[in-house]
C-alpha positions as CSV (number, residue, x, y, z in Angstrom):
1,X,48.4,-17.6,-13.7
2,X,48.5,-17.0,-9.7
3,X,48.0,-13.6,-10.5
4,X,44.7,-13.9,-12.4
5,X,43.5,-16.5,-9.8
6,X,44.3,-13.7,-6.5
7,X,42.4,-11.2,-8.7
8,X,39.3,-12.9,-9.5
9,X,39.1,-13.9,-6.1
10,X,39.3,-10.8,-4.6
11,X,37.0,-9.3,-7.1
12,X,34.4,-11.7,-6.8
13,X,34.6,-11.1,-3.0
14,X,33.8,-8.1,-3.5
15,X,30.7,-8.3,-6.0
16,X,29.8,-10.8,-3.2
17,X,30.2,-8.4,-0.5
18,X,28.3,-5.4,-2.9
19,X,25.2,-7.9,-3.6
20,X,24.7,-8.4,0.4
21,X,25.1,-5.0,1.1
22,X,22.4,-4.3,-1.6
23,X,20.1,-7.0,-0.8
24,X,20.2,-5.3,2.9
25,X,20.1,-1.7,1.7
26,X,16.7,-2.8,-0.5
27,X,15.0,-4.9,2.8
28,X,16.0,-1.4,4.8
29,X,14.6,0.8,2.2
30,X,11.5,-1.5,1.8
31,X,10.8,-1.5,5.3
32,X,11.3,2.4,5.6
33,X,8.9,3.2,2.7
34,X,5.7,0.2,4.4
35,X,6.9,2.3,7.5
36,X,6.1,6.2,5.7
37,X,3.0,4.5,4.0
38,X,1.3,3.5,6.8
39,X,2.3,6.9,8.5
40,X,0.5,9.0,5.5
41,X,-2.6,6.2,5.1
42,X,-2.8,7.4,8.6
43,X,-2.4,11.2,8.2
44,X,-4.9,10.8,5.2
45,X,-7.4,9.1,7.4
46,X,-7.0,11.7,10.4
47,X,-7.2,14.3,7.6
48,X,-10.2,13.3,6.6
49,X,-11.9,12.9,9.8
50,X,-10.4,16.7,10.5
51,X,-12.4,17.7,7.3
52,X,-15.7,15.7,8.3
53,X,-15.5,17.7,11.8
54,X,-14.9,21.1,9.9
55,X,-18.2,20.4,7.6
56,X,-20.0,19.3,10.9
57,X,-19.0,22.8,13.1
58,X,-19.7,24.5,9.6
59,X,-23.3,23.0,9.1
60,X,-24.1,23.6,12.5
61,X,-25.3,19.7,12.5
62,X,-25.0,18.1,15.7
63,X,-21.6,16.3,15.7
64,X,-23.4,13.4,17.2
65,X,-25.8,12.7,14.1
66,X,-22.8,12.7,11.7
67,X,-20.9,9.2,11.1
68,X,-17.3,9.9,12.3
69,X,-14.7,7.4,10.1
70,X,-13.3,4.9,12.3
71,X,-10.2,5.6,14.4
72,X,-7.0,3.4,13.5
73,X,-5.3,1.4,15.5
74,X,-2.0,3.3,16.6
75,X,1.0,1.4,15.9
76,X,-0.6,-1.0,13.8
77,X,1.0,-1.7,10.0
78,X,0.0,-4.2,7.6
79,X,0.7,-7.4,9.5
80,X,-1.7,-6.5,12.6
81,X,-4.4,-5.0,10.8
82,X,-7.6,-6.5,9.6
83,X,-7.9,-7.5,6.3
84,X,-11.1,-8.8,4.5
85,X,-14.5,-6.7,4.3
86,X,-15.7,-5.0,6.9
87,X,-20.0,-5.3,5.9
88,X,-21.9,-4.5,8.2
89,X,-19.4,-3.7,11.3
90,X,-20.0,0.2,10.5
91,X,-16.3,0.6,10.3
92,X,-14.9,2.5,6.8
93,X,-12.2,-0.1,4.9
94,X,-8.9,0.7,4.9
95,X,-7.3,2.0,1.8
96,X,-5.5,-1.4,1.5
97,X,-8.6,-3.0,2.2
98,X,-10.1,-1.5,-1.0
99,X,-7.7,-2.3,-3.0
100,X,-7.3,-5.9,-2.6
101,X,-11.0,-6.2,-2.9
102,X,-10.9,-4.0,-6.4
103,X,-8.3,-6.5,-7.7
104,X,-10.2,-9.4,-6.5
105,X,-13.1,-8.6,-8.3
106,X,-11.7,-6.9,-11.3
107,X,-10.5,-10.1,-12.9
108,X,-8.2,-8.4,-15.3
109,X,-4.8,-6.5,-14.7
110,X,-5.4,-3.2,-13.7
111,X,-2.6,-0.5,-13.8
112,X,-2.5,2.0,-10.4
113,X,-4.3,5.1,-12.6
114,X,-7.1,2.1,-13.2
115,X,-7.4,1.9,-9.6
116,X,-7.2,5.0,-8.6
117,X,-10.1,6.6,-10.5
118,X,-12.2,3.4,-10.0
119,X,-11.9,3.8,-5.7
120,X,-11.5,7.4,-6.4
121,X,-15.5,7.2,-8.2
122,X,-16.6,4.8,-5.6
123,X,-15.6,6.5,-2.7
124,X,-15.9,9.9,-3.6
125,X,-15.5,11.2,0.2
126,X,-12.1,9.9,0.0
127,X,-9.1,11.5,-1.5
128,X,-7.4,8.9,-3.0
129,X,-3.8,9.5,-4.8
130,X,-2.3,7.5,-7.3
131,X,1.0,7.5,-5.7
132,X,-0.2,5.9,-2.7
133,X,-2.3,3.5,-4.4
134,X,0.9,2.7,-6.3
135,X,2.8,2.3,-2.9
136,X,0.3,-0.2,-1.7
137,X,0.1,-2.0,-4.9
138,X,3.8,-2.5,-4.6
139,X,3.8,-3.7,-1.1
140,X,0.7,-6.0,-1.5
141,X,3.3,-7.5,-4.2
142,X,6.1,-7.6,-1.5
143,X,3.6,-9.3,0.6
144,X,2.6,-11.9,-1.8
145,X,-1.1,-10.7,-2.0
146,X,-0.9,-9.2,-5.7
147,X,1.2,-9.7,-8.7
148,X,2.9,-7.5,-10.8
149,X,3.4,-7.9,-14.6
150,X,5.0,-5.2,-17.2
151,X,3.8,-4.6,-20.3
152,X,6.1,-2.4,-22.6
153,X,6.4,0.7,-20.0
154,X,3.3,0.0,-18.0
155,X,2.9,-1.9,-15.1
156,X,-0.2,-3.8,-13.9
157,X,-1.4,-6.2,-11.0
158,X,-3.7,-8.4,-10.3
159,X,-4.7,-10.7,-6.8
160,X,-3.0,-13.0,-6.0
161,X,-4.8,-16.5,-5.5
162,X,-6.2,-16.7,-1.7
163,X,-4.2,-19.0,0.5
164,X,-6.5,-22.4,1.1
């Protein structure tokens, strides 16, 4: 019937329409949350150089025999920043950084609590959260550095194979 036939057309031009819009709204949404995590990886780190120069003026240590963290580069996300290990260049590893490098060694799926607690024990100066761990799990995904697998509720990741 013509009828049917004007009606499924204009519905599906319109689930067609919705799914574009939605596809867009998630890349926008993506985007805006790699934009706030790399704002609060950065308000973490200044916080905790903040709290390192507070323990220094407290201890009445000279500032100058104190390691001060590294600064970050400003306006620098994930694509510009260096990733890898940083032995022996006296610079502290980005959160990322330690992450990737926990996966890679871990050789089993780890959930975001699993990593949290096991960079939260070997880097106990740090304040590491499991929402931002989380975060940065998920965007390693987006990036194609990680993978994510569900099991039942949980959710776990793993690296991804190094690029050759």
């Amino acid at each position: 019937m013509p009828g049917e036939t004007e009606l499924t057309s204009a519905y599906s031009s319109k689930v067609a329409d919705d799914l574009e819009h939605n596809v867009a709204e998630q890349e926008r949404i993506r985007g805006e949350v790699a934009r706030l995590t790399a704002e609060l990886d950065e308000l973490m780190h200044d916080h905790g150089v903040l709290l390192s120069l507070r323990q220094a003026l407290q201890s009445g240590a000279p500032a100058s025999d104190r390691q001060v963290p590294r600064q970050k580069a400003s306006g620098k996300t994930g694509k510009g920043a260096k990733s890898g290990k940083n032995s022996g260049s006296g610079k502290a590893a980005t959160l990322v950084e330690l992450i990737r490098d926990h996966l890679a060694a871990a050789g089993a799926p780890c959930s975001a609590s699993e990593v949290t607690t096991a960079l939260g024990e070997q880097h106990r100066d740090r304040h590491i959260q499991t929402t931002v761990v989380r975060t940065s799990l998920e965007n390693l995904v987006a990036k194609g550095y990680a993978h994510r697998t569900k099991q039942g509720s949980s959710v776990f990741y793993t690296a991804a194979a190094p690029a050759r």
